[in-house]
Each structure stands twice: as C-alpha cells, then as structure tokens.
N, C-alpha and C positions, 0 to 999 in steps of 0.2 A: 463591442467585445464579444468574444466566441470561442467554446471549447474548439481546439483546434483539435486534440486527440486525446483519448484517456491513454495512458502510460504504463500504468500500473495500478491493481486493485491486489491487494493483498491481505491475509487474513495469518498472524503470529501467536501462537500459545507460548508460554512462559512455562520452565519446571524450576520449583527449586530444588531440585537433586539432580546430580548431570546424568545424559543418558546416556545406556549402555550402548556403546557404536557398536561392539561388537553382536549382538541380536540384530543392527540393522543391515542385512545383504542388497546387495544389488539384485538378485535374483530373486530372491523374496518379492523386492518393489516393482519389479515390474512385473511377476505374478500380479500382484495388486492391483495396477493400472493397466493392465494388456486391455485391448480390445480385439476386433478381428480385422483391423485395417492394418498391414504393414507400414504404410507410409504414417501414421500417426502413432504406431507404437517406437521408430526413428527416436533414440534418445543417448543423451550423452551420463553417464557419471561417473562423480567426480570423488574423489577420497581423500582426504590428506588429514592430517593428525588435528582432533577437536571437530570435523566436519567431513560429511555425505551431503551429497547432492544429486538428484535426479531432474536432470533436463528433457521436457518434451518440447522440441523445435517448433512440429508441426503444428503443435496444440496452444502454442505459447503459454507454456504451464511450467514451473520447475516448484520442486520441494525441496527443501534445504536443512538441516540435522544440523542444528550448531550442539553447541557443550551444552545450554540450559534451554534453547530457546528449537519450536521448529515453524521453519515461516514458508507460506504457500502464496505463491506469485502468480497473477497473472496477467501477463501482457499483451493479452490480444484485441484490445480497444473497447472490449465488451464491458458497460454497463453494470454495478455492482449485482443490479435484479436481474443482470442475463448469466452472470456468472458461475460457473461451475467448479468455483475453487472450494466451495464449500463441501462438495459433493468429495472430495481428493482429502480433505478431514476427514469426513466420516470414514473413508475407507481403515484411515491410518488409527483412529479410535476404536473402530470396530474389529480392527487386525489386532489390537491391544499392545502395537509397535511401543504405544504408551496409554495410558487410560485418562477417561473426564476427570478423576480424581486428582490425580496428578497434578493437574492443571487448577491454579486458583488465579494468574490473570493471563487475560488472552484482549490481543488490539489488532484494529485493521488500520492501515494506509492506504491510501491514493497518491497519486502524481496525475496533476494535468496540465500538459500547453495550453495556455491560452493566448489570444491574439486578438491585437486591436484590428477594427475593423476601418475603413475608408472612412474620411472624415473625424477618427475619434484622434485625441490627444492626448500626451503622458506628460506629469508633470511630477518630479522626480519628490516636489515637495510631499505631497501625497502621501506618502509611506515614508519619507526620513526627518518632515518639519526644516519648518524656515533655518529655524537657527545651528540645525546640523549642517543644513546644505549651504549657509552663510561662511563657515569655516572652513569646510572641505574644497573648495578650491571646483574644478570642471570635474563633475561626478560623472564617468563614464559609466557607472553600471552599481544597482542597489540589490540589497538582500535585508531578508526580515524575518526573523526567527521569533515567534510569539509562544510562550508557556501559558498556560491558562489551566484551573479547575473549575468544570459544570456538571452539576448536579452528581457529585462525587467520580467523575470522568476526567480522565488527566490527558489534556489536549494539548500538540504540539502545530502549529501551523505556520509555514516557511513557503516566505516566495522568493525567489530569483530573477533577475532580467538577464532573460538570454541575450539579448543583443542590443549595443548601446543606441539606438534610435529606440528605444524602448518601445516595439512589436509585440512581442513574444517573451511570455513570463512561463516560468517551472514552478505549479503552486501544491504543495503539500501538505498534504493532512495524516495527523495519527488520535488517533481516541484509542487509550487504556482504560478496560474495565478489570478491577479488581475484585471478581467474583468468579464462583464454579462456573465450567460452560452448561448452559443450558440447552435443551434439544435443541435438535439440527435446523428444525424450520426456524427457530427464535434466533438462532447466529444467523442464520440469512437472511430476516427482518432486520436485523439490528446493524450488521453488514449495510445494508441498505438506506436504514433511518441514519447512520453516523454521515453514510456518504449527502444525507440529504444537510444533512447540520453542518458539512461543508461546503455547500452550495448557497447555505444562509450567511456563512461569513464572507464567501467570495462575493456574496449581492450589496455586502457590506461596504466592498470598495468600487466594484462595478455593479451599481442596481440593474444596466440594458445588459447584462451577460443573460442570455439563452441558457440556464443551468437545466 
C-alpha cells in the first residue's frame, strides 16, 4: 500500500458571529496575495449570497468566505511541512479581514488516494466485519465514517473505495481543536503533528503504507 497523491491539505477557522462579506473585496484580496508573477497571480472569484471565494489555479490555493466559517485549501500534492497554506492565514489575520480573537476553533483536513500495491489484497471484511458483509449480499464498494474524541480533539476519519476491485481508496482526516489560534509557527506544527496522527491510524489498517 502507497500514498498515491495528497489531495488536499487544508486549514478552516470557525467565527461564531457571521462575517461581514461586505469588508471582504476582491480587490482588497488580491492586493493581499499579488506577487510579481503574472501567471501565478491568474485567479478566479467567486461571489454569491453567504460566500467569496478566491481561486489561485497556478498555485493550487483557493480561500473561501463562508457565513461563519473561512477555509484555506491546498491542492498541490505538497506535504502538510511543505505547505504554504498557513502563510495565506497569517495574511488574512494580519489584514484584520478577521482577528485571532474571533476565532475560538480552528481544524485542518487532508484527503489522500491511496493504492494497493502488486501482490497486496482487499478483503472487504476488514472495514465492514463478517456479519455486515454476511447480509449485504456482493458488496461492490464500502465506506467508513468514524467519530472519535483524543485528548480533547474532535476527530472525523472516512474512507471510501474508489473502485470496486478495491485498488484505490479516498481516506480522510479532520482534527477540531477547540481553543484560541496560537502563533503561526505552532499552527504549522500542529498542522503537521494532526497530519502525522493520521498517518498512525491509516498504519492502523495498513501497517506497509510508506506514510
């Protein structure tokens, strides 16, 4: 078994008071993110009632404005410690778009493909038990949504089978922490340490995954 690609690293702050859309412009935000590349400053956004969005293509980056919540994506296969998503908060903290205060919880997700490797095998029992797959009849395809609290962290972890020869799984992770943000370097530690405490529960069902 083998990450086949990271997907998605992401980093979401929580407000409980909705945000002013109208203080956030489009033109404001990419003042914010410009650099001096044209082809990486290329971005789309989006507006519609309860939500802004600013899409960078080149960067595979987007920032997203919902009503309570604002979440920073990045989709360019880079590693939670290579990631630059955290650097695109500080801006928007530092711009005071919204303040650390504000914010009492804040969680990162991951998504990652994985995929069996030559010689390995899937065995559907694994993840649904005998006596679910005794009933259900030819299980073309499983899913698994697990809630869990650790050490007062509120963990969601879901896998998918993308294809029924069971290859290739969609496995996700979210850790909610219910506290202030702390400095920058400590959200990009901690960024980094949740993605590792997902790497301990996927070794959970595949111990030869390369995490």
């Amino acid at each position: 078994m083998k990450i086949e690609n990271i997907k998605k690293v992401n980093v979401t702050i929580f407000l409980p008071t909705p945000l002013n859309h109208l203080l956030i412009s489009e033109k404001d935000l990419i003042g914010l993110f410009k650099t001096e590349d044209p082809q990486m400053d290329q971005h789309t956004f989006i507006e519609a009632p309860g939500i802004k969005a600013l899409i960078f293509p080149k960067r595979k980056k987007d920032i997203v404005f919902e009503t309570n919540r604002i979440l920073l994506n990045d989709t360019s296969g880079d590693r939670p410690e290579s990631s630059t998503i955290i650097d695109y908060l500080q801006k928007i903290l530092e711009k005071e778009v919204v303040t650390k205060k504000q914010v009492a919880i804040y969680g990162f997700n991951y998504d990652l493909v994985v995929l069996l490797e030559e010689g390995e095998s899937f065995d559907v029992t694994d993840f649904i038990g005998a006596k679910i797959s005794s009933v259900s009849g030819d299980i073309k395809n499983i899913g698994v949504n697990i809630k869990f609290l650790k050490d007062d962290i509120k963990y969601i972890f879901k896998l998918d089978q993308l294809n029924e020869n069971g290859q290739r799984f969609l496995v996700h992770f979210n850790a909610e922490l219910r506290k202030e943000l702390p400095a920058f370097k400590e959200i990009k530690s901690e960024m980094t340490n949740q993605f590792k405490e997902f790497g301990k529960n996927i070794k959970k069902i595949w111990p030869q995954i390369n995490f």
